[in-house]
C-alpha positions as CSV (number, residue, x, y, z in Angstrom):
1,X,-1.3,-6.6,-11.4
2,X,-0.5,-3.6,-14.2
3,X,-0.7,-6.3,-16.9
4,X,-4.1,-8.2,-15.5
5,X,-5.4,-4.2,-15.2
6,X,-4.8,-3.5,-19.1
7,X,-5.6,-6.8,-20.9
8,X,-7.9,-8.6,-19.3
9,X,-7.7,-12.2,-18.3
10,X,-4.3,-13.7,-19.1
11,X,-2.5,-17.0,-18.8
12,X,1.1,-17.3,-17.5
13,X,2.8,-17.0,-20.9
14,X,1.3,-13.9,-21.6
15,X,2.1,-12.4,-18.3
16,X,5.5,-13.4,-18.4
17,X,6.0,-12.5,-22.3
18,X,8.6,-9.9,-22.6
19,X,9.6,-9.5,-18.9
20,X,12.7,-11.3,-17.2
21,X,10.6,-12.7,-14.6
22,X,9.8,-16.4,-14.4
23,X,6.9,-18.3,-14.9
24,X,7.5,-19.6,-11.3
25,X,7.4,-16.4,-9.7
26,X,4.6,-15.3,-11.5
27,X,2.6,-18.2,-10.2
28,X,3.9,-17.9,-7.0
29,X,3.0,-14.4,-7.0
30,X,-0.7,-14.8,-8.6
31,X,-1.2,-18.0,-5.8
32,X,-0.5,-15.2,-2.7
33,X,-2.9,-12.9,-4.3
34,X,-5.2,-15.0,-5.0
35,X,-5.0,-16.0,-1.4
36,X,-6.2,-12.3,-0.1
37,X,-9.1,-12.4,-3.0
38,X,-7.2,-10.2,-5.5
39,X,-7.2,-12.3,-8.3
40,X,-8.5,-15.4,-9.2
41,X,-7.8,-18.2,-11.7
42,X,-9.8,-20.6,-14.1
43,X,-8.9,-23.5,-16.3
44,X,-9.4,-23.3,-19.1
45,X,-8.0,-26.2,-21.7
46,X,-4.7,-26.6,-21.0
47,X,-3.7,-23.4,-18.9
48,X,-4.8,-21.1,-16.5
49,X,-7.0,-18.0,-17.4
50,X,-5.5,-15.1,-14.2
51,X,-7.8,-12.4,-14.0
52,X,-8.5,-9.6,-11.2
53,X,-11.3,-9.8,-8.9
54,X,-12.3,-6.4,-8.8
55,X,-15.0,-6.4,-5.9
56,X,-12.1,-7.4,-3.8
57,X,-10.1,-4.6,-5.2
58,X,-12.2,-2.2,-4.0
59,X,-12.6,-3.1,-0.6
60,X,-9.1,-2.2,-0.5
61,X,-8.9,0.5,-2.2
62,X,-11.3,1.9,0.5
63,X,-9.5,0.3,3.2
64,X,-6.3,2.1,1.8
65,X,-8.1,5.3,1.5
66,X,-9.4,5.3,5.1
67,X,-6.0,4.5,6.6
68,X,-4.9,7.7,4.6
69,X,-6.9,10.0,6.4
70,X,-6.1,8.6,9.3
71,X,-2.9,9.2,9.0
72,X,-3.3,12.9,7.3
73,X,-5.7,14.0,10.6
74,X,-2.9,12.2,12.8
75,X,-0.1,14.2,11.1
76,X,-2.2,17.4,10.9
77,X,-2.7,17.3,15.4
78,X,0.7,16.6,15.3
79,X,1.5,19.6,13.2
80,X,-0.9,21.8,15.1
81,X,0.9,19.9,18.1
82,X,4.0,21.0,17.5
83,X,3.5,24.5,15.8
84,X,1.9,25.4,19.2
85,X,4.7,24.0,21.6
86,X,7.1,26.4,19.6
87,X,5.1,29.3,20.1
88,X,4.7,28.7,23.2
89,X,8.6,27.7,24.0
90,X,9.6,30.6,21.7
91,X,7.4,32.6,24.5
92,X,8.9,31.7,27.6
93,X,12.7,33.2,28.7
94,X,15.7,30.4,28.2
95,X,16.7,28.8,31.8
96,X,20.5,27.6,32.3
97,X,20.8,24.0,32.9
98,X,20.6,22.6,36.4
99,X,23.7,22.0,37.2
100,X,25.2,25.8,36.1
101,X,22.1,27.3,38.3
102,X,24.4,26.5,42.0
């Protein structure tokens, strides 16, 4: 994704060029994202041109960004939550167990 960010559209060889990774796994890899709309690939001559689709990108981005918040306002009540509990634990006087009360 990095590389497909910096340079543009790229074929296989130019994705794998100086990386250990496999031609294979590249394809493998641009195939699943180009499944959930990521990427997208053209012909062009004898290879494939890879390139991102960046409308799709987006839409996640957002996505991302909305489950974020939801999860910063979930942590901060649960924060609040528990900050408040304490306080109010911290208030009260310590009772002995039920079994040492007989």
């Amino acid at each position: 994704m990095s590389r497909l960010c910096a340079g543009g559209p790229m074929s296989i060889a130019r994705l794998t060029a100086g990386t250990r990774v496999t031609r294979q796994a590249v394809t493998k890899h641009l195939q699943v994202l180009a499944g959930a709309g990521l990427v997208r690939g053209r012909r062009q001559g004898r290879q494939s041109l890879w390139e991102l689709e960046t409308r799709q990108l987006e839409v996640a981005r957002r996505y991302l960004d909305l489950i974020s918040k939801r999860w910063d306002d979930t942590l901060g009540r649960l924060k609040t939550g528990l900050e408040s509990s304490k306080g109010a634990l911290a208030a009260r006087p310590l009772e002995p167990p039920l079994a040492s009360r007989k």
